[in-house]
Backbone as CSV, one residue per row, in Angstrom:
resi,resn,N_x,N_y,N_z,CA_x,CA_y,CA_z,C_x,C_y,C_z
1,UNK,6.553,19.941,2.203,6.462,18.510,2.475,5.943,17.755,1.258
2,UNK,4.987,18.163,0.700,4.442,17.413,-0.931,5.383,17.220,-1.776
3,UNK,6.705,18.430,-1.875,7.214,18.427,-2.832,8.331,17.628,-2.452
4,UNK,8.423,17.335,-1.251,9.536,16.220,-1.148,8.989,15.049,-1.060
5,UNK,7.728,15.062,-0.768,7.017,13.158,-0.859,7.155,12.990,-2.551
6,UNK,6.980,13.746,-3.329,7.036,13.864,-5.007,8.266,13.362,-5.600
7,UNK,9.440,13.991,-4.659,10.801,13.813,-5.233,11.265,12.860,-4.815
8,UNK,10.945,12.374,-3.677,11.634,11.001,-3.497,11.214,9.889,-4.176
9,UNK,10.557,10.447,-4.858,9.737,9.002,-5.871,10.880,8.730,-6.897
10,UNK,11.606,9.186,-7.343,12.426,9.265,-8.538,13.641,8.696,-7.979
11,UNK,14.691,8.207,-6.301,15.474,7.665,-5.892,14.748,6.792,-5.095
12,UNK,13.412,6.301,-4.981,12.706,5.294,-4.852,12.748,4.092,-5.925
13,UNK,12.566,4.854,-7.524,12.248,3.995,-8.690,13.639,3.222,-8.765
14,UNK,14.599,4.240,-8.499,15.850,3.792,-8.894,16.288,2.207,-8.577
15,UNK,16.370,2.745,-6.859,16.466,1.706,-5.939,15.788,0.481,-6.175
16,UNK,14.270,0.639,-6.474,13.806,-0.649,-7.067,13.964,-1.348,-8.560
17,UNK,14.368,-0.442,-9.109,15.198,-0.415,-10.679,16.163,-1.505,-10.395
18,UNK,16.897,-1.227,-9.409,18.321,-2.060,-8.988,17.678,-2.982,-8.087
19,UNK,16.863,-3.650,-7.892,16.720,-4.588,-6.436,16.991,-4.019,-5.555
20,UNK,17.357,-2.974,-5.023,18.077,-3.353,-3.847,17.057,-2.812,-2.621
21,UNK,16.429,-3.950,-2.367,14.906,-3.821,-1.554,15.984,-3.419,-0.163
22,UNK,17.065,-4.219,0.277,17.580,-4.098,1.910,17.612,-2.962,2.140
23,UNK,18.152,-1.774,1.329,18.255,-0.789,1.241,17.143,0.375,1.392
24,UNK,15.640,-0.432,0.618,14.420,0.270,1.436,14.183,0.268,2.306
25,UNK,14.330,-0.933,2.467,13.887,-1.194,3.946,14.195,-0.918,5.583
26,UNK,15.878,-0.799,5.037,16.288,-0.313,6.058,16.321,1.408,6.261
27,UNK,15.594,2.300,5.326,15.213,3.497,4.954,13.797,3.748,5.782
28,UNK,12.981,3.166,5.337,11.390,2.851,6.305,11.911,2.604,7.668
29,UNK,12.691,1.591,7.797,12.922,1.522,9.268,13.400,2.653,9.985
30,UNK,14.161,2.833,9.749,14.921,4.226,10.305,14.043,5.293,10.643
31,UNK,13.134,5.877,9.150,12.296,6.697,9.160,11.431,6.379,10.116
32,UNK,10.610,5.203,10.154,9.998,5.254,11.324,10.203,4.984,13.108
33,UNK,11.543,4.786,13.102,12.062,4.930,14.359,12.296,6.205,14.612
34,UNK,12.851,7.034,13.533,12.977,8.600,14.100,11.991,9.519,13.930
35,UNK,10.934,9.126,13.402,9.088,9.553,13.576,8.770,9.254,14.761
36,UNK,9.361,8.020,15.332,8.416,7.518,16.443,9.291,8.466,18.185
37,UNK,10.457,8.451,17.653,11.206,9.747,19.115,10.893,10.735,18.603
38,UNK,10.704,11.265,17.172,10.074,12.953,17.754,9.007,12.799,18.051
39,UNK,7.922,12.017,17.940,6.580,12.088,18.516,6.821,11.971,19.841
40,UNK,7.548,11.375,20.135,7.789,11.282,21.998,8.564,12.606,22.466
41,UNK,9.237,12.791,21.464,9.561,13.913,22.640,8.950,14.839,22.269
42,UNK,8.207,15.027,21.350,7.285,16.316,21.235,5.976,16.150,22.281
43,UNK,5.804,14.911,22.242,4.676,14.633,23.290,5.156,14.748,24.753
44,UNK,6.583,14.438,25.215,6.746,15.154,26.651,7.283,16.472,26.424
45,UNK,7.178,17.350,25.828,6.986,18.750,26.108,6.056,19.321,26.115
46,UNK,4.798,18.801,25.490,3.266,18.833,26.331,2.537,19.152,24.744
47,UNK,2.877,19.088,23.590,2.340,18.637,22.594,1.304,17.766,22.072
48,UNK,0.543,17.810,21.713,-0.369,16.750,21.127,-0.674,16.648,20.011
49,UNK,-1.292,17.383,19.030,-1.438,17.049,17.904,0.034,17.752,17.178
50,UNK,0.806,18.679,17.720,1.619,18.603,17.146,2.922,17.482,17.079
51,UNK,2.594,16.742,17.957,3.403,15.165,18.186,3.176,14.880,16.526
52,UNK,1.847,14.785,17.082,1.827,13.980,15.461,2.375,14.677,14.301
53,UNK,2.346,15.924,14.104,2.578,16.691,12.847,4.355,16.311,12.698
54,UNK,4.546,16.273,13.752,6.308,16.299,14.165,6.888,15.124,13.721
55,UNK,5.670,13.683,14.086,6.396,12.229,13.506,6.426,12.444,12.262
56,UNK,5.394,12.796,11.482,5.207,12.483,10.178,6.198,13.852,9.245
57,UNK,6.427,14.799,9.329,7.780,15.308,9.578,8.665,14.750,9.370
58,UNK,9.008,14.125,10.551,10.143,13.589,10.512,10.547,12.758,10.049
59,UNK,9.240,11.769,9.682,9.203,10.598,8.755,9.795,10.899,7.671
60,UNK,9.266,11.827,7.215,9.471,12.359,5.456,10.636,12.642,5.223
61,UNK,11.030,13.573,6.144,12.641,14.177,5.858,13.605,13.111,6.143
62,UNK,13.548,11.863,6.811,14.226,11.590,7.087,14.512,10.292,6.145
63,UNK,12.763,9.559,5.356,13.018,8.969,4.462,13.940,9.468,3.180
64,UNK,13.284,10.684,3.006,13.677,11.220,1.483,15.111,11.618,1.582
65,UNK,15.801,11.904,2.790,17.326,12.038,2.601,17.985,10.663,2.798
66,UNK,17.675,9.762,3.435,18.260,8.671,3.126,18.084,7.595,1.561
67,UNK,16.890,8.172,1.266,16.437,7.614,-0.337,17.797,8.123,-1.483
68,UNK,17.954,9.819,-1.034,18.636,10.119,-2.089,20.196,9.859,-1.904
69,UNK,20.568,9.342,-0.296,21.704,8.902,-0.104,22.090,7.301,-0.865
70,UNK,20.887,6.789,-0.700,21.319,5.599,-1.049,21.520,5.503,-2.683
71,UNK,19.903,6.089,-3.170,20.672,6.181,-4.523,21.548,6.763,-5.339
72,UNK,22.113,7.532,-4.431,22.946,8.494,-4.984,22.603,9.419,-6.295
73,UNK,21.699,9.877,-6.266,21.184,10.836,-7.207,20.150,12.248,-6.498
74,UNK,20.725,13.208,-7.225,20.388,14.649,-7.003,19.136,15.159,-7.989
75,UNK,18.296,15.678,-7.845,18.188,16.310,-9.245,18.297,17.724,-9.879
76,UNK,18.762,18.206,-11.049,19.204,18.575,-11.566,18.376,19.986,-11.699
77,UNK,17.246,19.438,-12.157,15.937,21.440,-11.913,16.247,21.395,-13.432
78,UNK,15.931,20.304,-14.420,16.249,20.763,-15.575,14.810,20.249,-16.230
79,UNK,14.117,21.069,-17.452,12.967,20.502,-17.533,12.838,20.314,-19.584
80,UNK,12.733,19.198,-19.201,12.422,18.255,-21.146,11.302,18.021,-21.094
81,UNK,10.849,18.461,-21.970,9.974,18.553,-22.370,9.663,16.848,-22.945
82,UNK,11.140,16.520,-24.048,11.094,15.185,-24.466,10.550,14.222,-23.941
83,UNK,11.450,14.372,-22.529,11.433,13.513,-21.741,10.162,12.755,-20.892
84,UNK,9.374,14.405,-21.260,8.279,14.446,-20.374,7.120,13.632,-20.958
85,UNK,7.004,13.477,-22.119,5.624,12.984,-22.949,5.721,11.733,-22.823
86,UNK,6.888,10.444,-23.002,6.317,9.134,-22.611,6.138,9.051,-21.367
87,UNK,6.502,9.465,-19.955,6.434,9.261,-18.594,4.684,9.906,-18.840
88,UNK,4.119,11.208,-19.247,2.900,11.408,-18.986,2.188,10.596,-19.818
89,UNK,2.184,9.859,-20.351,1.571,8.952,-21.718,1.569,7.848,-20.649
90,UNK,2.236,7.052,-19.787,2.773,5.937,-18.887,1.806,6.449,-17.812
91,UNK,2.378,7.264,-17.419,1.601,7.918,-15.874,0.139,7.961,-16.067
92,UNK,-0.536,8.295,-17.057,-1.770,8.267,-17.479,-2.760,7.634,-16.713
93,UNK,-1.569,6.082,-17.526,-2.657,4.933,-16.965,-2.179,3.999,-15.652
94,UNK,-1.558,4.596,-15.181,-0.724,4.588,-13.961,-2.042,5.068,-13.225
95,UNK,-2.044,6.507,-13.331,-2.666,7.336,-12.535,-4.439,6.717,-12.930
96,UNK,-4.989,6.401,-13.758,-6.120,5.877,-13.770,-6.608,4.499,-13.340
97,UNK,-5.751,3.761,-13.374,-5.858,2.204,-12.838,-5.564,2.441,-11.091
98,UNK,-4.682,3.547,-10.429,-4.917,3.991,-9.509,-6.427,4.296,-8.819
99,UNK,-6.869,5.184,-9.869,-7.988,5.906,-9.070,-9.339,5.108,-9.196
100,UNK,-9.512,3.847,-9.996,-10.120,3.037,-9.707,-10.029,1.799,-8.766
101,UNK,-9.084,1.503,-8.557,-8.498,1.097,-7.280,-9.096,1.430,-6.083
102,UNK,-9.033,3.341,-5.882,-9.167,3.609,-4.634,-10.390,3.848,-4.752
103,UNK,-11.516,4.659,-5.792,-12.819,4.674,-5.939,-13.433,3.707,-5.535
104,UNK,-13.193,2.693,-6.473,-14.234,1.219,-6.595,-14.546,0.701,-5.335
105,UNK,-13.724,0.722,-4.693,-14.057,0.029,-2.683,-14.871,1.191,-2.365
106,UNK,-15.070,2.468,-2.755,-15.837,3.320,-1.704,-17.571,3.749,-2.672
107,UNK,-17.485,2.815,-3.782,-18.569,3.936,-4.509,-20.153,3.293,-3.508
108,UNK,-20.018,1.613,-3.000,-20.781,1.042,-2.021,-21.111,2.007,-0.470
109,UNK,-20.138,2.690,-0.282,-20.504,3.085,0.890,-21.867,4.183,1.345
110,UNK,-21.301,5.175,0.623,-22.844,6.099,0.022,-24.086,5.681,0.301
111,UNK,-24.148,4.347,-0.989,-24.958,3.164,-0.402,-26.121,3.006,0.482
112,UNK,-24.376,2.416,1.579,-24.902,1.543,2.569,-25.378,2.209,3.789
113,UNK,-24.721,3.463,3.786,-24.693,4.582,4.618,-26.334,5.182,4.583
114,UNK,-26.977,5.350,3.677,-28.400,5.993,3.108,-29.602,5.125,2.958
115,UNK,-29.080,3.554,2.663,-30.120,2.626,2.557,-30.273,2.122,4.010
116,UNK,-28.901,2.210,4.497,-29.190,0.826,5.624,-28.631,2.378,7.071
117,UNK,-27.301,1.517,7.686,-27.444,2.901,8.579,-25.996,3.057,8.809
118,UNK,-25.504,4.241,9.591,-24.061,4.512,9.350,-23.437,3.130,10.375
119,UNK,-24.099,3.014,11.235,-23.602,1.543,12.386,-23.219,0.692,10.994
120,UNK,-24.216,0.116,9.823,-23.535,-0.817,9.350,-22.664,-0.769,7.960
121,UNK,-22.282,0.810,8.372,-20.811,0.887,7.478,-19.926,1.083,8.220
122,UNK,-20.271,1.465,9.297,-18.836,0.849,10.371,-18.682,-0.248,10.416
123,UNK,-19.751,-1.492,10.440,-19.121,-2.620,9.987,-18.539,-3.078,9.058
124,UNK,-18.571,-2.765,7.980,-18.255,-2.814,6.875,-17.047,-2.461,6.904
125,UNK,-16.681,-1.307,7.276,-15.691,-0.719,7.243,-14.288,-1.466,8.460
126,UNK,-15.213,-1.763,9.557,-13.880,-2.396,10.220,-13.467,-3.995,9.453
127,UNK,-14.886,-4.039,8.915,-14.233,-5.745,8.550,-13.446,-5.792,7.683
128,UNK,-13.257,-4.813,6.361,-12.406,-4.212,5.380,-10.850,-4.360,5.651
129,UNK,-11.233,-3.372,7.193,-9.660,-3.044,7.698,-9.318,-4.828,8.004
130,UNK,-9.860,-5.084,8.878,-9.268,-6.323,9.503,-9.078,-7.370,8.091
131,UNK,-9.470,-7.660,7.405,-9.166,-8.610,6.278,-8.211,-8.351,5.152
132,UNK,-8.178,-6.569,4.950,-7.335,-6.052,3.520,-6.365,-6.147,4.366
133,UNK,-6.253,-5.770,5.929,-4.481,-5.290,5.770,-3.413,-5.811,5.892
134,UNK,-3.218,-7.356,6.395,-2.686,-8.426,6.461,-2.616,-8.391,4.813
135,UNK,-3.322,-8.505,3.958,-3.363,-9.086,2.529,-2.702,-8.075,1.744
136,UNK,-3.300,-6.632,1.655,-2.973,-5.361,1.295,-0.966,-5.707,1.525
137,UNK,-0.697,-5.659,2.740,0.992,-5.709,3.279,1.353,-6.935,2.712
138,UNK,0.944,-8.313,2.198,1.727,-9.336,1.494,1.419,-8.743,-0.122
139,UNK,0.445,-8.350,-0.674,0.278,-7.685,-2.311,1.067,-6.631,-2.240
140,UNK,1.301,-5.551,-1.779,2.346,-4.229,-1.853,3.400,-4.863,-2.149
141,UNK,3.720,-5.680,-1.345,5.357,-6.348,-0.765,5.821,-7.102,-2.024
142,UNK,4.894,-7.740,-2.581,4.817,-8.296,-4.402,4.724,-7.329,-5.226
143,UNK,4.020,-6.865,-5.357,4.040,-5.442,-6.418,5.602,-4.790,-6.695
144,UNK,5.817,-4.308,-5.311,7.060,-3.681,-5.339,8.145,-4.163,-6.224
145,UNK,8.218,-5.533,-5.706,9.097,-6.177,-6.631,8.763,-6.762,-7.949
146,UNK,7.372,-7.023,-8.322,7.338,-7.643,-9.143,7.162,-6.333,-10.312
147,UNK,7.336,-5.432,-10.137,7.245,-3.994,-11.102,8.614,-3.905,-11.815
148,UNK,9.423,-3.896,-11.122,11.083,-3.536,-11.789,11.264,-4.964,-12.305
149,UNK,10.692,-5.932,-11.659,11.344,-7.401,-12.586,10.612,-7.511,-13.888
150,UNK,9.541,-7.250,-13.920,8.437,-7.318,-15.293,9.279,-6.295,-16.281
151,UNK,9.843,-4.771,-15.497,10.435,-3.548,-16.606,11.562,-3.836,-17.122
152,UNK,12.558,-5.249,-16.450,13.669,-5.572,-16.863,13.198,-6.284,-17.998
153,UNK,12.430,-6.657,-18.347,11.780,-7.717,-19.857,10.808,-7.515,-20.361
154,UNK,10.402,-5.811,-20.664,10.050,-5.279,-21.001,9.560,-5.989,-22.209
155,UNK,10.696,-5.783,-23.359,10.287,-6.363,-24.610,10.329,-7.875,-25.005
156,UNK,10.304,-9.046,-23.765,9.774,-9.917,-23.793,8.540,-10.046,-23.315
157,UNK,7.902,-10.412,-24.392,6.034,-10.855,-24.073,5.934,-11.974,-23.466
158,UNK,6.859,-12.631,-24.506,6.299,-14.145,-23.603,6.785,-14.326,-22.119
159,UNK,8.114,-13.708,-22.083,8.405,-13.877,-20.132,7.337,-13.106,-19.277
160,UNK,7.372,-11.950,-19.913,6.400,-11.181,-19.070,5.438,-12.052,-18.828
161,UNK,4.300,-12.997,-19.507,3.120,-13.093,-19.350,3.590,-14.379,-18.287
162,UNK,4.728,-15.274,-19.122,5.038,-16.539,-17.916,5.342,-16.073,-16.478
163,UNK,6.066,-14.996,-16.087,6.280,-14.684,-14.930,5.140,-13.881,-14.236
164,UNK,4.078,-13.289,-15.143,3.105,-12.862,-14.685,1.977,-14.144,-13.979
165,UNK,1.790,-14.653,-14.350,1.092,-15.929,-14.454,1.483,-16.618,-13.094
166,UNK,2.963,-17.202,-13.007,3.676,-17.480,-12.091,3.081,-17.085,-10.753
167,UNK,3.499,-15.561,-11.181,3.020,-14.256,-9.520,1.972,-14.711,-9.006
168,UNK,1.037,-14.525,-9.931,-0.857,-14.683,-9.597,-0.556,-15.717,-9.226
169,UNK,-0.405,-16.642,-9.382,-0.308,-18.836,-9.094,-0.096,-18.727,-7.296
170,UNK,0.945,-18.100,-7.750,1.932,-17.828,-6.182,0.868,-17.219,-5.405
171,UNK,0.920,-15.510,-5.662,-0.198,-15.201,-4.506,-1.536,-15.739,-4.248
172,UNK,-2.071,-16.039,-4.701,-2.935,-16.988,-4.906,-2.721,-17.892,-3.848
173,UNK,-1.947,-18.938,-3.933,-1.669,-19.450,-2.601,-1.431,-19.474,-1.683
174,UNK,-0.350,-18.258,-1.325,-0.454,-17.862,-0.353,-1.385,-17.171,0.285
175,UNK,-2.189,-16.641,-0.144,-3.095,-15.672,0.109,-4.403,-16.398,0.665
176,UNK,-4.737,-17.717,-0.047,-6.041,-18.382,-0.164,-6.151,-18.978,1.598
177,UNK,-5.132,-19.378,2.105,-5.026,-20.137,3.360,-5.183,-19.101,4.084
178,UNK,-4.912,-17.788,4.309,-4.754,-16.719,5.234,-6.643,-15.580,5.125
179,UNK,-7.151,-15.852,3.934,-8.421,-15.333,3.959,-9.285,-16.094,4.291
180,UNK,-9.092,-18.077,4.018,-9.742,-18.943,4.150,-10.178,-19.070,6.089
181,UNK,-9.064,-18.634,6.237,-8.473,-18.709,7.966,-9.753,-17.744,8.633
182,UNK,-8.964,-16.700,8.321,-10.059,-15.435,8.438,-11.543,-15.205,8.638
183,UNK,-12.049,-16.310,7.462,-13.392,-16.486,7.226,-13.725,-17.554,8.173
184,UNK,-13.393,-18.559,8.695,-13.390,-19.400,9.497,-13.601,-19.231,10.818
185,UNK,-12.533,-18.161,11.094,-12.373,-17.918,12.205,-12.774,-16.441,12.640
186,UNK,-13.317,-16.046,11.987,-13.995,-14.776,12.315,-14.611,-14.249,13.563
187,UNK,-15.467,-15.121,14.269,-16.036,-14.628,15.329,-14.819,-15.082,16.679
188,UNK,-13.767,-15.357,16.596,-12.883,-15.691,17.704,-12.137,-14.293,17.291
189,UNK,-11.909,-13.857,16.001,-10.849,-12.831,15.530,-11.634,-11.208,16.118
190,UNK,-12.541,-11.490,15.754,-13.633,-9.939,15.886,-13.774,-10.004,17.606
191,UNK,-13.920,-11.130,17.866,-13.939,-10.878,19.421,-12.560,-10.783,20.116
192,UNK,-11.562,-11.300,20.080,-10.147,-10.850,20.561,-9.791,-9.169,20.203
193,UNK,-10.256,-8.860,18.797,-9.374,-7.921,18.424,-10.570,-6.312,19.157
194,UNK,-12.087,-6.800,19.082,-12.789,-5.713,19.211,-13.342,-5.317,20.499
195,UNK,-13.910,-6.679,20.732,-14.338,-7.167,22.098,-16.439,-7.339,21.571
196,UNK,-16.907,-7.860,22.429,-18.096,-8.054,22.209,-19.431,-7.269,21.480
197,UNK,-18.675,-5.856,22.056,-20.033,-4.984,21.029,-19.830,-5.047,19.932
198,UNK,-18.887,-5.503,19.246,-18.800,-5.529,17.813,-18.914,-6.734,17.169
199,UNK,-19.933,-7.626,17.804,-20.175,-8.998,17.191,-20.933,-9.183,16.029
200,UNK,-21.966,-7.788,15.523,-21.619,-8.492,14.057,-20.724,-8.318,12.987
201,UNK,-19.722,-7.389,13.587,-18.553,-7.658,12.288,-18.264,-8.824,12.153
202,UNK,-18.363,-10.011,12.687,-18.251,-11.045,12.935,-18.949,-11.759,11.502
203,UNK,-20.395,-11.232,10.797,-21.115,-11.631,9.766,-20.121,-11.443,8.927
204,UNK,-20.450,-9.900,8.659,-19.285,-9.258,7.359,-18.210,-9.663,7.137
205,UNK,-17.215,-9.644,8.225,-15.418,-10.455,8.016,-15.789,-11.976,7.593
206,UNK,-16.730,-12.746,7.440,-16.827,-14.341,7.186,-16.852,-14.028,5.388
207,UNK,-17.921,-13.213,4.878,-18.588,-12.756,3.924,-17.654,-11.812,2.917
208,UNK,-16.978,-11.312,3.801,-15.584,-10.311,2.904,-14.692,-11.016,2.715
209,UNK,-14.369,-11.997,3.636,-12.511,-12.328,3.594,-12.271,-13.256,1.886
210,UNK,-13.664,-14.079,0.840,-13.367,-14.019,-0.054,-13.034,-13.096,-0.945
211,UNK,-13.540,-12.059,-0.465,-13.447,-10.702,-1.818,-11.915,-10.096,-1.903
212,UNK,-11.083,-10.468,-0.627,-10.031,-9.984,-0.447,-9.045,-10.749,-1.376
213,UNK,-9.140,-12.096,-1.442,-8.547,-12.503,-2.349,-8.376,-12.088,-3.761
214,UNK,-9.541,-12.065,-4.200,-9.661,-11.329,-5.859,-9.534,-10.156,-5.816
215,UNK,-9.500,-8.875,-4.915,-9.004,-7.891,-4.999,-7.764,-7.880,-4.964
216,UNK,-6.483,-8.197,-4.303,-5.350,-8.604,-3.907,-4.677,-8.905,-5.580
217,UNK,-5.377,-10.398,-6.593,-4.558,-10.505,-7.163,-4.644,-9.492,-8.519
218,UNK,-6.157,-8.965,-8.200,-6.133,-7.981,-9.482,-5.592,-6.613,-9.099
219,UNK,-5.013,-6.172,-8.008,-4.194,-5.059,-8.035,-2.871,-5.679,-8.601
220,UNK,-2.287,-6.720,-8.585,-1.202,-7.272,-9.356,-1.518,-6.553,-10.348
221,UNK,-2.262,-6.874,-11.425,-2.204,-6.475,-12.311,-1.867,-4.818,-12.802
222,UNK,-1.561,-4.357,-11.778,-0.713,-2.883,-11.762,0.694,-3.050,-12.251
223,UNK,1.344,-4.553,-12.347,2.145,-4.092,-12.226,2.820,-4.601,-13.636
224,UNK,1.520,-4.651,-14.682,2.097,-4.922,-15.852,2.125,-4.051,-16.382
């Protein structure tokens, strides 16, 4: 299963190489409609955690063969060495601007967990969820695209930086009304979504939903 979440990355790039997002999308969809019937029917044959092992399964196989259908590319099992040194030179800092990404949100928790108490990193932690993932799903959804459009003008600086600029302007706005919201409305949101024992996430989500913004547009910056 790793080695096919690995390989589909390479008729993933393609696809976004070419625009042709309909084509992901309707790949995810699929995949997760036919994740979501083997979990059911693994779950009425009296399954349980293997339901789950079975969606996500099925997820995979079913993304990664439609990935390589669409892009129409195989690969070959051939290994360059050439080839290999600017992609690991690239990947580098790929892979390091990654892992600060995912570090930096958790090096607080430790923290908060030892100073204060694990109750208020569960708050922390749900207010996280409730504010990044609305924001997290409009920044991915930009990234995606704004990665292959930046690699098409590569060796223009000056577009790059104007269309970079642009992006941020953009998300930025969109983004500012939907965290502003958030923060506003926090104790109606924490109480619909949690129900009452969880009224002080209600503090934290007022207090986070700015941070979401500036996290949001500086993961953009991945995608220069």
């Amino acid at each position: 299963i790793f080695i096919i979440i690995g390989m589909r990355g390479v008729p993933l790039a393609l696809l976004e190489r070419r625009f042709m997002f309909k084509q992901i999308a309707w790949t995810d969809f699929a995949s997760a409609v036919i994740g979501s019937l083997a979990a059911i029917a693994f779950a009425s044959a009296g399954y349980t955690v293997g339901a789950l092992v079975a969606q996500q399964v099925a997820m995979i196989l079913t993304l990664a063969v439609m990935l390589f259908l669409s892009a129409r590319w195989l690969p070959r099992f051939r290994f360059s060495l050439d080839a290999l040194r600017p992609l690991a030179s690239y990947g580098s800092y790929v892979t390091l601007t990654g892992l600060l990404f995912s570090v930096g949100p958790m090096i607080n928790r430790p923290l908060i967990s030892t100073r204060l108490s694990t109750s208020d990193l569960g708050y922390l932690t749900i207010a996280d969820q409730l504010v990044m993932t609305p924001v997290r799903v409009i920044g991915n959804s930009v990234n995606r695209v704004t990665f292959p459009l930046l690699a098409s003008i590569k060796s223009e600086n000056a577009r790059i930086v104007t269309a970079h600029q642009n992006t941020v302007h953009a998300l930025a706005l969109t983004l500012a009304p939907l965290v502003i919201g958030i923060a506003a409305l926090a104790e109606p949101i924490t109480l619909l979504l949690l129900g009452q024992g969880w009224a002080m996430v209600t503090i934290v989500l007022a207090l986070y939903a700015p941070r979401a913004l500036i996290v949001a547009v500086g993961e953009l910056n991945g995608s220069v």
